[in-house]
Every structure is written in C-alpha cells, then in structure tokens.
Backbone as JSON Lines, residues from 0, in Angstrom:
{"i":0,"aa":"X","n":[-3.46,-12.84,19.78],"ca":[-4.67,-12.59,19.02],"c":[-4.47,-11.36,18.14]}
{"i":1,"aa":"X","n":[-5.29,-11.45,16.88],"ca":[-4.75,-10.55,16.21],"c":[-5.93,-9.34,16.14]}
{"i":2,"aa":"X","n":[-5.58,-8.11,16.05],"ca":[-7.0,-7.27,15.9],"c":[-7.13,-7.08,14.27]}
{"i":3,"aa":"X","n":[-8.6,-7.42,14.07],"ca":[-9.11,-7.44,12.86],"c":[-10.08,-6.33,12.84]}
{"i":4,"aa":"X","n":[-10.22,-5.36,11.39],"ca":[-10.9,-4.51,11.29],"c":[-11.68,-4.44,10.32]}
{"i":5,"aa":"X","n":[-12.76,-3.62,10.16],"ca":[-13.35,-3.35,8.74],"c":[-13.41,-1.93,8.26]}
{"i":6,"aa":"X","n":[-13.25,-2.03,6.88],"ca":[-12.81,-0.88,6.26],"c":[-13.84,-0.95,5.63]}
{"i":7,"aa":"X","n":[-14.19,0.9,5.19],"ca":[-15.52,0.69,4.99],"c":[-15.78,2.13,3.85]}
{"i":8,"aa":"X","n":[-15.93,1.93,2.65],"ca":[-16.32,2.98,1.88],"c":[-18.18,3.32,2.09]}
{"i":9,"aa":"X","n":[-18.41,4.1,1.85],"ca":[-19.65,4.42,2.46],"c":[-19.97,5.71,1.01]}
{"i":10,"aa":"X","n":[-20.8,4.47,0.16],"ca":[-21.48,4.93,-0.98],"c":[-22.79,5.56,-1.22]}
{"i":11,"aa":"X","n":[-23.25,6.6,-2.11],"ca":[-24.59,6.4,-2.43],"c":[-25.04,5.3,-2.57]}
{"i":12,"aa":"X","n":[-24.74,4.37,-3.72],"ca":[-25.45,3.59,-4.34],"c":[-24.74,1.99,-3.65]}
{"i":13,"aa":"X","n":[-23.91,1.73,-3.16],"ca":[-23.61,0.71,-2.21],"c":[-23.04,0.81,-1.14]}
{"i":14,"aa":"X","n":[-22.0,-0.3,-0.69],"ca":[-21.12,0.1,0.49],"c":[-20.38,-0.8,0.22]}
{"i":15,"aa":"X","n":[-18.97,-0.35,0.22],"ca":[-17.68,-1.31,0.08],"c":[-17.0,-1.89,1.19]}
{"i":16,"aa":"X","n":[-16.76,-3.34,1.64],"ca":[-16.12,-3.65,2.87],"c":[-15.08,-4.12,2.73]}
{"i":17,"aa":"X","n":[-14.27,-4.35,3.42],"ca":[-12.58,-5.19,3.15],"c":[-12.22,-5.66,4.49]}
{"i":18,"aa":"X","n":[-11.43,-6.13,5.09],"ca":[-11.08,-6.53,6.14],"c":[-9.56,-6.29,6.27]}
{"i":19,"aa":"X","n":[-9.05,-5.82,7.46],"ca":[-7.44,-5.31,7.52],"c":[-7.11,-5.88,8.83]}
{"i":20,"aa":"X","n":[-5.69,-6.01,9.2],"ca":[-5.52,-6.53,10.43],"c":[-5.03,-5.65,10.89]}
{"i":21,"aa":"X","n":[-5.35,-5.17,12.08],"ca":[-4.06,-3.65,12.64],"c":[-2.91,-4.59,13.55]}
{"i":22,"aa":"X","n":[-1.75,-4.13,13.11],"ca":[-0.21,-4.83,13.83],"c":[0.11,-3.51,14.05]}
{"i":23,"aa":"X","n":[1.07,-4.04,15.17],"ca":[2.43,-2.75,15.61],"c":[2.83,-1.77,14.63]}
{"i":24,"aa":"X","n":[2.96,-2.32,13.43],"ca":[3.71,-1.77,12.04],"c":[2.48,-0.96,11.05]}
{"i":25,"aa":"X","n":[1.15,-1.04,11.76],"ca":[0.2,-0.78,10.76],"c":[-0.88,-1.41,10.35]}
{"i":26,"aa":"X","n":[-1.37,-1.24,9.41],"ca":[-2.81,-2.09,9.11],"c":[-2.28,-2.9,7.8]}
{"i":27,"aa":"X","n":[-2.66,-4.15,7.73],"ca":[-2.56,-5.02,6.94],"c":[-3.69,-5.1,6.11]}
{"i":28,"aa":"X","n":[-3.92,-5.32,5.09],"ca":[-4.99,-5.5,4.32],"c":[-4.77,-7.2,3.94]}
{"i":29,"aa":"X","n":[-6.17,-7.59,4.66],"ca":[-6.49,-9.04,4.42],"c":[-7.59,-9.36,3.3]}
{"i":30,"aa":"X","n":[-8.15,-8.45,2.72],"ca":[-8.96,-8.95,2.0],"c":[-9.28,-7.84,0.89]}
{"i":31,"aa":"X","n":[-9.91,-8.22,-0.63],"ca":[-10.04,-7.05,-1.49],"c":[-11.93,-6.44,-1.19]}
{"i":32,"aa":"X","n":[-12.29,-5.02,-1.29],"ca":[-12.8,-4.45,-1.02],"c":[-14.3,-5.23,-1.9]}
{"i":33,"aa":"X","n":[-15.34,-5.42,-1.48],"ca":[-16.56,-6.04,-1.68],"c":[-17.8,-5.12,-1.7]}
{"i":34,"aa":"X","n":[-18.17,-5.02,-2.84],"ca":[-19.71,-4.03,-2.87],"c":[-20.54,-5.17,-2.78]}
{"i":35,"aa":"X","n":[-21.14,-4.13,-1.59],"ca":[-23.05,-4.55,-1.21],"c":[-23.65,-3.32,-1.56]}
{"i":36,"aa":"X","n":[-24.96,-3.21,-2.43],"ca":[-25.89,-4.94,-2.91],"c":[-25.26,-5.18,-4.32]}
{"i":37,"aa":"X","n":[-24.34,-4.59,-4.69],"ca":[-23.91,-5.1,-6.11],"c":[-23.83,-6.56,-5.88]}
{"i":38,"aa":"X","n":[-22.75,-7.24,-5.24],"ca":[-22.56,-8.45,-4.87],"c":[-22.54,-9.3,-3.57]}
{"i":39,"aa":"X","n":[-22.72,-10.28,-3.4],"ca":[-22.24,-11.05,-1.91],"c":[-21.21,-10.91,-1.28]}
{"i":40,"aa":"X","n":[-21.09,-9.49,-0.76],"ca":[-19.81,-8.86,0.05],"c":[-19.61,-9.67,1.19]}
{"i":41,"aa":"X","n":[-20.57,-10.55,2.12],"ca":[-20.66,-11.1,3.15],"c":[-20.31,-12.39,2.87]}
{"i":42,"aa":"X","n":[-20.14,-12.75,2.16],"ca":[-20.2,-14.39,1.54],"c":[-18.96,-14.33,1.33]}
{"i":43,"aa":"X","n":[-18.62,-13.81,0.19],"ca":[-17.35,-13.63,0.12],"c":[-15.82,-12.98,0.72]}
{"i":44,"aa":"X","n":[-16.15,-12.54,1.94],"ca":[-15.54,-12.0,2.76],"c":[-15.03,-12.77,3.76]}
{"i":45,"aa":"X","n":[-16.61,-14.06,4.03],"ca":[-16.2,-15.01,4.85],"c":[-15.48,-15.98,3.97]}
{"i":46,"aa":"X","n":[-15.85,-16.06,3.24],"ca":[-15.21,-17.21,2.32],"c":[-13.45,-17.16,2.4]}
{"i":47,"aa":"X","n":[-12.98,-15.48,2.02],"ca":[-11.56,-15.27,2.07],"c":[-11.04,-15.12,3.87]}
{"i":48,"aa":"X","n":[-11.85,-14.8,4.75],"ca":[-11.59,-15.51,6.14],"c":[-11.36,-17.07,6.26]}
{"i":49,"aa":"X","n":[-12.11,-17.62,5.78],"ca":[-11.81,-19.13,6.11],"c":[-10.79,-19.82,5.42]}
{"i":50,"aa":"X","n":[-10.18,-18.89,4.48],"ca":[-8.76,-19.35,3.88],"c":[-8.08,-19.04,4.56]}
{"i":51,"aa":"X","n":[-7.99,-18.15,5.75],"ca":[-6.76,-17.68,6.62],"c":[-6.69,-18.78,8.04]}
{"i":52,"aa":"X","n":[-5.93,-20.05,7.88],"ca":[-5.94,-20.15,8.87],"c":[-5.36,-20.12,10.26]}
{"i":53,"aa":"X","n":[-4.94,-19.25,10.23],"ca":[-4.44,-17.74,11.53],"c":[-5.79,-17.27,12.12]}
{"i":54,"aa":"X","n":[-7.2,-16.75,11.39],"ca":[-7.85,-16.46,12.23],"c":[-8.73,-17.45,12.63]}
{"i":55,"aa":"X","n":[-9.19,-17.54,14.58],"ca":[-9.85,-17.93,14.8],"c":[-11.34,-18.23,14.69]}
{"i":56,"aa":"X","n":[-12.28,-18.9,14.74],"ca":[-13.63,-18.89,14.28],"c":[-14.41,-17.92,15.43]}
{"i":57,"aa":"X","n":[-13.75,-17.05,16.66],"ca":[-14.48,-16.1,17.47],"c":[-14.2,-14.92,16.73]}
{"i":58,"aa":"X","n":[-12.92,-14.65,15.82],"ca":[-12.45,-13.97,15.29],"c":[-13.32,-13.01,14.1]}
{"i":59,"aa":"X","n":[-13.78,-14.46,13.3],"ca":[-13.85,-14.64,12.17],"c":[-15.82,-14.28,12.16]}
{"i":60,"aa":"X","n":[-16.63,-14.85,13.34],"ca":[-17.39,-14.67,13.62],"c":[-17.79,-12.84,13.96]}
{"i":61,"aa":"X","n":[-16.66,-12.79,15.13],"ca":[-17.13,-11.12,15.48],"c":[-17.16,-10.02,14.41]}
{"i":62,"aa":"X","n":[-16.13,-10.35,13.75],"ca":[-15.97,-9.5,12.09],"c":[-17.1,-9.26,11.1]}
{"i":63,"aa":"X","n":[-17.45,-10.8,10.76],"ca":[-18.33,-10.75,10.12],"c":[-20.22,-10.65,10.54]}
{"i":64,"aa":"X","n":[-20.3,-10.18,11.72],"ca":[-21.34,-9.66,12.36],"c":[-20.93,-8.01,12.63]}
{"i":65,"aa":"X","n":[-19.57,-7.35,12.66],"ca":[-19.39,-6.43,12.23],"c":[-20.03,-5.49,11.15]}
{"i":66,"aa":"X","n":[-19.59,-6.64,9.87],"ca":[-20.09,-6.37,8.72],"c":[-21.5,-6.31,8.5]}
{"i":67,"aa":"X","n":[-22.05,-6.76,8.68],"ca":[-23.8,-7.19,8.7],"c":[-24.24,-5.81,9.85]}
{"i":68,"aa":"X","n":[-23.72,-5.66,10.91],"ca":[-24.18,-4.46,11.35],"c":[-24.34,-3.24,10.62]}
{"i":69,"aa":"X","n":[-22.8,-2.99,9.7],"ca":[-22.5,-1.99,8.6],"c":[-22.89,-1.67,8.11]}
{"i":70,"aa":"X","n":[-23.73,-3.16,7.27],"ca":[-24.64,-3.34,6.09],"c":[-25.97,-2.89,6.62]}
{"i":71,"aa":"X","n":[-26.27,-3.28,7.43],"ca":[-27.87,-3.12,8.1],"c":[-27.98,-1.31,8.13]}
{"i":72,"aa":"X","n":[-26.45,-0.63,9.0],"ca":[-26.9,1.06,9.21],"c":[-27.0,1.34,7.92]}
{"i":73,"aa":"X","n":[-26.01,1.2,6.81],"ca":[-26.49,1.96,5.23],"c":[-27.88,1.64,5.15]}
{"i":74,"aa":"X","n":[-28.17,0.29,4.72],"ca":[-29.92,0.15,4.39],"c":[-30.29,1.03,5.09]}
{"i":75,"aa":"X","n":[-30.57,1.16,6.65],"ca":[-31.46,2.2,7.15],"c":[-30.87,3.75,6.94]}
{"i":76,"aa":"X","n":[-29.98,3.8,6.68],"ca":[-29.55,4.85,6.52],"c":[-30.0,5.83,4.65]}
{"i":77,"aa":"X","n":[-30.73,4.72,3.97],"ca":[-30.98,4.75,2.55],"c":[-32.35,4.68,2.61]}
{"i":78,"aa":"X","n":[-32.83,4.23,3.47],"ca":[-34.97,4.13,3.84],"c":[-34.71,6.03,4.21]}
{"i":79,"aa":"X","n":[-33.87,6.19,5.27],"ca":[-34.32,7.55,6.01],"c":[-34.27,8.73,5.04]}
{"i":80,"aa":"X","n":[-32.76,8.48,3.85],"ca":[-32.22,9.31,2.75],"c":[-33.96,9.66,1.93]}
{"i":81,"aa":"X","n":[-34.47,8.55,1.78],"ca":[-35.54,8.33,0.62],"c":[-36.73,9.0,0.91]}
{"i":82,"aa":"X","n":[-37.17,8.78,2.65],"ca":[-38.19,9.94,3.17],"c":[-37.84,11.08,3.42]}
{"i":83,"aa":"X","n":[-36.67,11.37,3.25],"ca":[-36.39,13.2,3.36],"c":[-37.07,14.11,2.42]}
{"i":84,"aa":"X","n":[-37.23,13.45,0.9],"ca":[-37.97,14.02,-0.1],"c":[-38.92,14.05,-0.35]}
C-alpha cells in the first residue's frame, strides 16, 4: 500500500492542494497543485486519482475526504479571520 499525502499551500485568498506519494526515496508528486474556490480543486484531484490505477478506491476515498476536511478548516478559518475586525 502506498502512503498518499496532501500538500497544502495555505492562502489568504484560497488554498492550494496537490497530492504526493511518500516512498522510501521521498515524496512523489502525483498530482499538479489545485486552487479552492478559484476552481474545482476536489473534482479535479479526484478526477487525476482515478487515472492512477495503482491507487485503491479506500485510498483514493481517504485522501479525498482529507481534502474536504482542509477545505472546510480554511472556510472556517476565513468566517473567524472576518469577525476579528
């Protein structure tokens, strides 16, 4: 099984995700980096998962509920930014 990760820029104005695989040798980069809410970072993230078929669909699943967690702390993390002022 392979360990899959998410990489994660952490913007004012969005949040960038990518997906990497960590091996013995290092982290692999499986996928190119995706802004949310600019675009369908989640859509398209799964989309370039389901071209790999190496990863499993428990795989492919846990990742991308990863992501959606990610996505969910910025939003709240951008409500809390907004009542500070």
């Amino acid at each position: 099984m392979s360990t899959l990760q998410v990489q994660v820029l952490w913007l004012n104005t969005s949040i960038g995700l990518a997906i990497n695989q960590q091996t013995a040798q290092g982290k692999i980069p499986l996928t190119s980096y995706y802004f949310w809410p600019i675009n369908q970072a989640w859509e398209q993230l799964r989309f370039e998962l389901e071209m790999k078929s190496w990863v499993t669909v428990e795989e492919r699943e846990s990742i991308l509920n990863t992501c959606v967690e990610v996505m969910n702390q910025w939003q709240e993390s951008k409500k809390t930014y907004w009542f500070r002022f």
